[in-house]
Each structure stands twice: as C-alpha cells, then as structure tokens.
C-alpha positions in Angstrom: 0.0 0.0 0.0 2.5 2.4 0.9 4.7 1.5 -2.2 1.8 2.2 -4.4 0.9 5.5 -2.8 4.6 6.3 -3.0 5.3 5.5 -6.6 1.5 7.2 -7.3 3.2 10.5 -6.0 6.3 10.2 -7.5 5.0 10.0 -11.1 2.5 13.7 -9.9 5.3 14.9 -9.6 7.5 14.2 -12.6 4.1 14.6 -14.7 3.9 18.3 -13.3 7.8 18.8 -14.4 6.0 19.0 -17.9 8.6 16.7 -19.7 6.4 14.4 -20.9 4.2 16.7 -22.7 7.1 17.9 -25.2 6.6 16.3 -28.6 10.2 15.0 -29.3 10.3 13.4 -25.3 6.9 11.3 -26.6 8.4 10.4 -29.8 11.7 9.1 -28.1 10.2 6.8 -26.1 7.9 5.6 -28.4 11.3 4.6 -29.9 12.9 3.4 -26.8 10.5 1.3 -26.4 10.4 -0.2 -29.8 14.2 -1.0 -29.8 13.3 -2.7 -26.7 10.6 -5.0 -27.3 13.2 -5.8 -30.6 15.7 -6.4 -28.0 13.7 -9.2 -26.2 11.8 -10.2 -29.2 12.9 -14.0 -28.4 12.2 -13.9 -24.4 8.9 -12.5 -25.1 8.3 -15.2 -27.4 9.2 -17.8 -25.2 7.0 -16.5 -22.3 4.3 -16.8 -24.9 5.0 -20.1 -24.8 5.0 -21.0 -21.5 2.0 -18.9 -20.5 -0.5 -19.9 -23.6 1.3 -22.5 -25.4 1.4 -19.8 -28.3 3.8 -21.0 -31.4 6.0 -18.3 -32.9 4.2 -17.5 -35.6 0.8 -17.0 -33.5 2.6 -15.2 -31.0 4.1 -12.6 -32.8 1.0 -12.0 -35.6 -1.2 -11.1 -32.7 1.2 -9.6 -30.0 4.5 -8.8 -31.1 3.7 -7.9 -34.6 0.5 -5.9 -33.9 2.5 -3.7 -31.0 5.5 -2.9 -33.5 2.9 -1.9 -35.6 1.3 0.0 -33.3 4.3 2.3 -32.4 5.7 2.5 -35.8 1.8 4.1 -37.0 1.9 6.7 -33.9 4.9 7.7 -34.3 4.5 8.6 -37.9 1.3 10.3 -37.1 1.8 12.2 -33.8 3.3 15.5 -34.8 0.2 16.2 -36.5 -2.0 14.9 -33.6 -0.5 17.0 -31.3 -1.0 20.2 -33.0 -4.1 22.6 -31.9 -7.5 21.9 -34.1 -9.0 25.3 -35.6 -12.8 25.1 -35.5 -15.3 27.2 -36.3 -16.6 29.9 -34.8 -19.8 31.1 -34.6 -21.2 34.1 -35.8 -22.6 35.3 -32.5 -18.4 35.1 -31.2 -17.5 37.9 -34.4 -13.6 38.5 -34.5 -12.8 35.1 -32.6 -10.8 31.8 -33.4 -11.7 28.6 -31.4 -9.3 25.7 -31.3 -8.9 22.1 -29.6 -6.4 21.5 -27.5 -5.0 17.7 -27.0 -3.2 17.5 -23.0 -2.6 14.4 -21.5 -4.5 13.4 -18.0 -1.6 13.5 -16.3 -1.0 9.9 -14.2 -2.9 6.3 -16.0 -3.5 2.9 -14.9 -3.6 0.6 -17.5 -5.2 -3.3 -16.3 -4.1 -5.8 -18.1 -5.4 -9.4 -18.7 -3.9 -12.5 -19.5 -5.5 -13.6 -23.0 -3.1 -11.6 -25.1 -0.9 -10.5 -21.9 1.5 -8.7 -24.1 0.2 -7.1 -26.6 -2.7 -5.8 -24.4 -0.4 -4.3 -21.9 1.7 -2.5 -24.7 -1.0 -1.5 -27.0 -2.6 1.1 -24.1 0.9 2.1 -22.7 1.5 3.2 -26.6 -1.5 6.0 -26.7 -0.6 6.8 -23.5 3.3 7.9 -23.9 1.5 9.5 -27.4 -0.8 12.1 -25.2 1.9 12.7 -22.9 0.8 11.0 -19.5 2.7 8.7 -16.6 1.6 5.2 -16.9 1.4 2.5 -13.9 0.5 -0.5 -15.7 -0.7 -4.0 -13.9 -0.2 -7.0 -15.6 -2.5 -10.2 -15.2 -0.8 -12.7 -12.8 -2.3 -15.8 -14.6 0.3 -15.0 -17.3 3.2 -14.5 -15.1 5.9 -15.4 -17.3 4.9 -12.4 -19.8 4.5 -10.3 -16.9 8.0 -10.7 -15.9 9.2 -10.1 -19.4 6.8 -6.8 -19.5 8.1 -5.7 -16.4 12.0 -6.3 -17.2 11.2 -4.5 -20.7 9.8 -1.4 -18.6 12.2 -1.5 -15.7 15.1 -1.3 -18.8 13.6 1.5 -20.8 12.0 3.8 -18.7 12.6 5.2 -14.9 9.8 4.4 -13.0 8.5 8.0 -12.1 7.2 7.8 -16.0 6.5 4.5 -16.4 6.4 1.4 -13.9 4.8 -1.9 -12.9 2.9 -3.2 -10.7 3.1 -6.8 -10.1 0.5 -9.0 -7.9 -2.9 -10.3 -7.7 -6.4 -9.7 -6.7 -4.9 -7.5 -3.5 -2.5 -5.5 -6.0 -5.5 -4.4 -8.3 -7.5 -3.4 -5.2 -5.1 -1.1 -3.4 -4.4 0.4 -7.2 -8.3 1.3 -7.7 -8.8 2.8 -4.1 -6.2 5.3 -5.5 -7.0 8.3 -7.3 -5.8 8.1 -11.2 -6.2 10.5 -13.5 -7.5 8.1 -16.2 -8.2 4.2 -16.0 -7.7 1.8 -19.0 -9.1 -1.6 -18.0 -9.0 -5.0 -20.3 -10.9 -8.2 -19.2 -14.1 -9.6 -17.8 -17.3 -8.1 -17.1 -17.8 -8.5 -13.4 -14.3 -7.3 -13.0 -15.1 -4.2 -14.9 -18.3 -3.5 -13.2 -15.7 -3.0 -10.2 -13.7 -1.2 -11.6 -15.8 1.7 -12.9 -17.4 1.6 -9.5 -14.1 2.2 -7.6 -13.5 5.0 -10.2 -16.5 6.8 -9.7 -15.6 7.9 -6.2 -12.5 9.3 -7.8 -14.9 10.9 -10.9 -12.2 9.2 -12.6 -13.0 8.8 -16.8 -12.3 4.9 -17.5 -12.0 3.0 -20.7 -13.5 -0.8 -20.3 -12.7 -3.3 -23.1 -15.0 -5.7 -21.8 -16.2 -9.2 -24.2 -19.9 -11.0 -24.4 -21.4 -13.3 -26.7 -20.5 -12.4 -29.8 -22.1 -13.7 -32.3 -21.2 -15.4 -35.9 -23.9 -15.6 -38.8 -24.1 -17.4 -42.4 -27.1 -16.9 -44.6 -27.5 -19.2 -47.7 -25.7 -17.2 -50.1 -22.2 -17.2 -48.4 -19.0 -18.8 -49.7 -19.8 -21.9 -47.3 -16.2 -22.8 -48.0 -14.1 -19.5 -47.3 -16.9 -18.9 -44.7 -15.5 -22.2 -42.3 -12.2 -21.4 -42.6 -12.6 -17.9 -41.6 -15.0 -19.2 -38.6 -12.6 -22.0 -37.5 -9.4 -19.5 -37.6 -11.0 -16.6 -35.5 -12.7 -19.1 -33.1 -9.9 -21.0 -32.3 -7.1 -18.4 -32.6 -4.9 -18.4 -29.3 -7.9 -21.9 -28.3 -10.8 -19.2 -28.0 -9.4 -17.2 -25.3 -10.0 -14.2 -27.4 -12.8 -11.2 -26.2 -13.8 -11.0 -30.0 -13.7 -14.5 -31.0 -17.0 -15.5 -32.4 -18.8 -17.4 -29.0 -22.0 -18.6 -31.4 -22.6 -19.8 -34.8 -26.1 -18.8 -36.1 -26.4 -20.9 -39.8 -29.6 -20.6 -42.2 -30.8 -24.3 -41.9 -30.2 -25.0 -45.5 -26.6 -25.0 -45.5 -26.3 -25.9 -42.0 -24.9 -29.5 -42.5 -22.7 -28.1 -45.3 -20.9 -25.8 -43.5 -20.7 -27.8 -40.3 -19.3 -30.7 -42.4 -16.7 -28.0 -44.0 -15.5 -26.5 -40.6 -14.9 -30.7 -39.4 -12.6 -30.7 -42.3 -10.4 -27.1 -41.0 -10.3 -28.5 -38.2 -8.7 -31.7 -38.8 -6.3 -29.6 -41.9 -5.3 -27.2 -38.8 -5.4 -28.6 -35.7 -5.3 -32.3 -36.6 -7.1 -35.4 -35.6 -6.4 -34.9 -31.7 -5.3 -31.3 -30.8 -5.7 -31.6 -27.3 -2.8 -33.8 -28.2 -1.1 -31.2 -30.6 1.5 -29.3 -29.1 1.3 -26.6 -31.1 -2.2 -26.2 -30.1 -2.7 -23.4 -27.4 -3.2 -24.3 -23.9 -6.4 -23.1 -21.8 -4.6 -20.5 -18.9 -5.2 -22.6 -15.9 -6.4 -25.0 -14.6 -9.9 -23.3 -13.1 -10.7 -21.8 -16.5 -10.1 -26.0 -18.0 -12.5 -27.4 -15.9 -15.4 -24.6 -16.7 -14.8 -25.7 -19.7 -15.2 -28.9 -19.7 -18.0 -28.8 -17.4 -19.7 -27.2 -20.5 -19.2 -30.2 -22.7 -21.1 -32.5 -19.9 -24.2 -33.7 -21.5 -23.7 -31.6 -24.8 -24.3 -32.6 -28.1 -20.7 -32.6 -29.6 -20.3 -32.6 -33.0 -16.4 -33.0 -33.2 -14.3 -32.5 -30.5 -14.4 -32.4 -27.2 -11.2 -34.4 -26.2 -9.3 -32.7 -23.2 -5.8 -33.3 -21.7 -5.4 -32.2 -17.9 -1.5 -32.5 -18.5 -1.6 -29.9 -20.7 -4.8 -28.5 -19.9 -6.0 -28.7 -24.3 -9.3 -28.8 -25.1 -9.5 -29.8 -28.7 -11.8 -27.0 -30.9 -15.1 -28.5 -30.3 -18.2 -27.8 -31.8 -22.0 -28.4 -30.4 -24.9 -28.9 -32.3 -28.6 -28.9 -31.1 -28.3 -26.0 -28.8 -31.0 -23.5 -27.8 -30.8 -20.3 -25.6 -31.4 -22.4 -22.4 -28.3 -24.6 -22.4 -25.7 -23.9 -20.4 -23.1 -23.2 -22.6 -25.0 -19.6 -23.9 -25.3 -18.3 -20.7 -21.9 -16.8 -20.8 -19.6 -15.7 -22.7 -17.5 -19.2 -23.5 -13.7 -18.1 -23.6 -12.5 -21.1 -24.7 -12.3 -23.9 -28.1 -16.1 -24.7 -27.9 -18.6 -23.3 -30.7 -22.4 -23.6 -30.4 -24.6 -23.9 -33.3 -28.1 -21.9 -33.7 -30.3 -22.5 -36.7 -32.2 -20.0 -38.8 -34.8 -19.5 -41.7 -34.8 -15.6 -41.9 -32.4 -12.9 -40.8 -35.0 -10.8 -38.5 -35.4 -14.0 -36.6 -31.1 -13.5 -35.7 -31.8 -9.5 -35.4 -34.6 -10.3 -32.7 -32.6 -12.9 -30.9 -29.2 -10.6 -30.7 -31.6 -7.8 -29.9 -32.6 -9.4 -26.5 -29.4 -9.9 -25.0 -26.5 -7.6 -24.0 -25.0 -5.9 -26.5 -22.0 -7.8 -28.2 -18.0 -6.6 -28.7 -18.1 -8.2 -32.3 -20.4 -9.3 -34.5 -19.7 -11.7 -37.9 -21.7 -12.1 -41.0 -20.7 -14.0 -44.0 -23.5 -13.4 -46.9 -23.6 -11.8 -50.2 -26.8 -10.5 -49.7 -26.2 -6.6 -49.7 -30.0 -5.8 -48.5 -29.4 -8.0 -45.7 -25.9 -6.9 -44.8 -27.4 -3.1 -44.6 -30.2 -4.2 -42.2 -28.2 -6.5 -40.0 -25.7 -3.6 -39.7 -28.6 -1.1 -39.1 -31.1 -2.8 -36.7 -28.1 -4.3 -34.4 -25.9 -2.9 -32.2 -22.1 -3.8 -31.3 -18.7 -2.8 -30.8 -17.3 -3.5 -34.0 -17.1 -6.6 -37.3 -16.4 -7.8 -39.9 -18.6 -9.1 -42.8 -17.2 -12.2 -44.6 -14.1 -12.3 -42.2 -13.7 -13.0 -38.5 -11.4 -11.1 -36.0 -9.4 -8.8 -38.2 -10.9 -5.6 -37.4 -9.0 -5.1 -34.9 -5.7 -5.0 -36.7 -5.8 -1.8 -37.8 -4.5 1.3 -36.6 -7.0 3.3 -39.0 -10.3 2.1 -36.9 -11.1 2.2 -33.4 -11.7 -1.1 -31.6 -13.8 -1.3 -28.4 -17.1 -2.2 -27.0 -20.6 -0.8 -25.9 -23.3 -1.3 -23.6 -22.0 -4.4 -21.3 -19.0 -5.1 -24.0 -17.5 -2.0 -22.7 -16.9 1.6 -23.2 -14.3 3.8 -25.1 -11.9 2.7 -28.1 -8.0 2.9 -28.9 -5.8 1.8 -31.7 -3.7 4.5 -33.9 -5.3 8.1 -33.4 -8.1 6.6 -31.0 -5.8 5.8 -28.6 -4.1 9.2 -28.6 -8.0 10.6 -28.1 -8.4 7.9 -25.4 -5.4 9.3 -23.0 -6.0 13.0 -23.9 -8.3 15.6 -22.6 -9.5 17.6 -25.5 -9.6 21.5 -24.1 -11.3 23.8 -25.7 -10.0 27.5 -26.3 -12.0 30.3 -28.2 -10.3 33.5 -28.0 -11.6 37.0 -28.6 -10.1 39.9 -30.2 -9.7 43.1 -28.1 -10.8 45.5 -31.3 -14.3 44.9 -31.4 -17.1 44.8 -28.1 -20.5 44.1 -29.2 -22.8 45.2 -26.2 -25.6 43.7 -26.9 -24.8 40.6 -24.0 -24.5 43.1 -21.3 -26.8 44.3 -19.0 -29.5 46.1 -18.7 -31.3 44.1 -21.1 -34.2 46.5 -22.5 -35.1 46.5 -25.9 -32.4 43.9 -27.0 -34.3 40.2 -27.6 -35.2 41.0 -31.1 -31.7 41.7 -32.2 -30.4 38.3 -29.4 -33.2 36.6 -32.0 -31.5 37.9 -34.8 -28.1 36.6 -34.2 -28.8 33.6 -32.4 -31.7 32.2 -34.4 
C-alpha cells in the first residue's frame, strides 16, 4: 500500500515537471521502447510459450507484430495529432478563433489481462506515452511469465517515475483502484469491470472498459460456405478461444447448416489435426480453473467434433456443439475457450430479434452476399465492431477504433483513438480586443429581437 501511494506520488510529480508533454520526449520513447521489445523479441516469445502454449508465428502475428505496428503508426502520425485543431466559430463570437487543444491526463492505470498478456499491456501504454501521460500498468498474474518479461522491458527502458509496474494479484489491483488516477484503461471480464468503474467513480475518474460477451457469428445461404468455415474455424480457435472478439456462437440458415458444419470438421482436422488436445502446437487453456469450466460445459452436450481434453496440458481440442437453444448452459456466458455452439435460422429478422434481447456484443460476424441483408443487420443491431465475410481482423488496424458498448465496454483505442483515449481535448475560443459588441450586457431592455437575430 504504501509502495503504491509512493510510486503514485512520485509520477504527480515528474508529470507536473512538464517533460512528458514535449513532442520530441513522446516520440523518443515511443522509440525506446520499440528497440526494446526488438531487443527481447525472443524472451517474449518464449513467455508466450510457457504462458498460452502460443507457437512463434501465432505469438508474434497477434502480440509482437501488432504492438510494432502500433508504435511505428503513432509515431509517424503524432506530430500532427499534437498540434491545436482550428474550428469554427460562430457568428454570434465575431472577431474570434476557437481551437482544440490535446493535454494528457496526467498519471494512468492501465489493467491488463492475461488472454493476449503482451500485446494488451503494450498496445494502451502506446496512446498513453502518445498524449503525454505517466503510466502504472498491472499485468494479469495468470500469465506470469509475460509479466516478468513486460516488467523487465519497462524496468530497462524507462525510470519508474514515468513509467512502472505493478506486479500481484487480486490485493494488488484493489489497493491500485482505491487510489486516485487521473485516467483508467481496463481489459478483461465483465464483473471485473463493473468493479472497476465503480471504484472509479468515487474518484470521478474517466475509464476505458474493453470488456467481451457473446458475440455472435452468422451465415445466410448465399455465403461462400467454404471461405466462410475457414474464416470461422481461424477466428474461433485463434490463441484456443481465449480471445474477447472470437466468435462465441454460430447462427447458420438451416439450408446450408450441414454443409458448412461438415466444412468446418474438415479445418479443423487440416489445422489442428485429428487430436489437438494432443497437438503441441495447439494453445493451452490459462489454468487449470478456467479447464475445468470448460469442460464442465461439454457435460451432456451434443458434440459434433471435439471435445477431447488433456489435464496434462490443460488442451481442449476445438469442439463444436450442435442442437443448442438459448437455455443450455453453454450460452449463458460468454464461453472463452475452443467450444462453438450452433443456432439455426430461416430468416435474418429472426437472428436480429434474438441478438436484440441480449447484451450488446464486442463483435459481430456475418458472411453473406446479400447486400440488403448486410445493410439491415448492420442497421437494426448494435455492437462494438465486425467484420462481414471475415472473423477477428478488425481489430488490426490502426486506421479504426476497436472497443465495446453497452455491457461489452466503453471507449476505443488503436492509432489516433488511442491518442483521443489518454488525452483531454480542451477547448480554447479566444476573442479579439478591437471589437465589443454590447448587446450581451446588462441592462437588457429592448435587445431580444436583435439576441433573436443573431442567435436564431
């Protein structure tokens, strides 16, 4: 407790030196930390491993790769995100200029999870060196191996009154959130999130939650059935479903239902093999309490392929259940895991309705070529983001912002929206001295008509 409230204090007041708010300090260590993470390119790696049973190639296309990404996008963009934004004025303001001013909050918290433990501990950190703030970040202690990496990287690039960790678990997050940040960025479940905005809001401190939910996965009749089960198999079973946005349901028309279903058995086997809870290149589930939720889901299921598990290794093998209805068990939750349910349907209002009842997803998925039924899906349903004819890759992009609403979460980030996320926007109108129009002041008589006049 007392470290924390120490280190809190000791970033107030190297924030209030103003260093971090000078455009070239921002862009050098953006670049610090680049050479960095390119430094322990191979340990991070290897923590990947031993944390998610990630393979090289997984590990850095969705961490390492996307963060580098990340950095190298700000950093080509920020001198132009920094500067003031001229806006209109309005009439009524005559001889005026109004402009926008980006200033960083001053000190963050960043909560990290352990699904993509690197990448969504680095990604935040990125928008928030961008707008100029401290940063105490708090990686997830299921994924303790990153962690250590993340905080060796930190501990080597920056001086801890900037930038720091905080390592621990449960009692570590709490003793953070009675504290009084000047912005909170937040990755991970739900309930957890819940508490967090309410421990914030004695503060009045803004948060960003990137939250999850059921998200849902659709294919009408005139999809490619083919391209459509790769795509579905890849997102869902990217990093073995631990993945906010991977698609949690599979809503089919019922004429191509057994079509696709038998073309998604065949990616599986093609990827994954006949056994991948067997396949070591297969991802493993975190631990061994998030395993046996899991497979408690699969008890008295309908399982269409899959369904093998190895406690060793804690693998579930990408598993996919047919004959399931609202009711069951496994869609009362958001899954977070290798297991797929399967909804039928004969008309897309009937999957508008149904999404329409529950909480509002993080990601929605539609394969069709029906352009009149794209439109209406996109117009009478509400989530965080998508894709149509694609799974997942939304959010690899530093041109969009990715984030939730309703019960997915609140707030975006990614390229620019990141740099929006960790700044205050402060707006400035200033007045010339040459001209006083004195139609505002008092005594008010005989003005209204002319207030009318200029105001209409």
């Amino acid at each position: 407790m007392d470290e924390i409230v120490a280190l809190l204090e000791k970033q107030r007041t190297f924030f209030q030196k103003g260093k971090t708010k000078e455009l070239q300090f921002r862009l050098t260590q953006l670049q610090k930390l680049k050479r960095i993470i390119l430094k322990y390119e191979n340990e991070i790696l290897e923590a990947l491993k031993k944390d998610l049973n990630k393979t090289e190639f997984e590990a850095y296309m969705t961490e390492i790769g996307m963060v580098l990404d990340e950095i190298s996008f700000v950093s080509k963009n920020l001198k132009n995100w920094v500067k003031p934004e001229y806006v209109k004025t309005p009439l009524a303001q005559f001889l005026s200029s109004s402009k926008i001013y980006s200033e960083p909050y001053g000190v963050v918290l960043i909560l990290a999870p352990w699904n993509y433990p690197f990448q969504l501990a680095i990604e935040p950190l990125i928008g928030a060196i961008a707008a100029g703030n401290c940063a105490i970040i708090k990686p997830s202690e299921e994924s303790s191996y990153t962690s250590k990496i993340i905080e060796h990287i930190i501990n080597e690039a920056f001086k801890t009154e900037y930038i720091s960790i905080i390592q621990g678990g449960r009692e570590a997050s709490e003793v953070l959130l009675e504290q009084k940040f000047d912005y909170i960025f937040f990755t991970g479940s739900v309930a957890v999130g819940r508490i967090v905005m309410e421990k914030a809001s004695k503060h009045l401190t803004p948060v960003s939650l990137e939250l999850g939910g059921k998200s849902p996965c659709i294919v009408d009749e005139t999809a490619n059935l083919r391209l459509a089960a790769k795509r579905i198999i890849w997102g869902k079973f990217l990093n073995a479903g631990q993945t906010c946005v991977a698609p949690d349901y599979l809503f089919v028309h019922r004429e191509v239902k057994m079509e696709l279903l038998l073309l998604m058995k065949h990616y599986i086997k093609k990827f994954y093999g006949a056994d991948p809870s067997n396949n070591t290149k297969f991802p493993k589930i975190i631990n061994q309490k998030h395993f046996h939720r899991l497979t408690n889901l699969l008890e008295g299921s309908n399982i269409l392929i899959g369904g093998q598990s190895n406690v060793q290794s804690n693998q579930i093998a990408p598993t996919i259940l047919d004959k399931v209805t609202w009711d069951s068990p496994v869609m009362q939750d958001e899954i977070f895991g290798p297991i797929l349910p399967v909804l039928e349907f004969d008309q897309i209002q009937e999957v508008v309705t149904q999404i329409n009842q529950h909480p509002k997803p993080l990601a929605l998925y539609y394969f069709t070529n029906h352009k009149s039924r794209e439109r209406k899906l996109l117009k009478h349903t509400s989530f965080g983001g998508g894709c149509i004819n694609d799974t997942i890759v939304h959010l690899a992009t530093a041109h969009m912002p990715f984030g939730g609403v309703g019960d997915s979460g609140m707030g975006g980030y990614h390229g620019k929206a990141s740099f929006d996320t960790f700044s205050h926007k402060k707006s400035i109108l200033k007045k010339s001295n040459l001209l006083d129009i004195g139609l505002r002041y008092p005594p008010y008589q005989n003005d209204l008509k002319w207030l009318k006049v200029w105001l209409k």
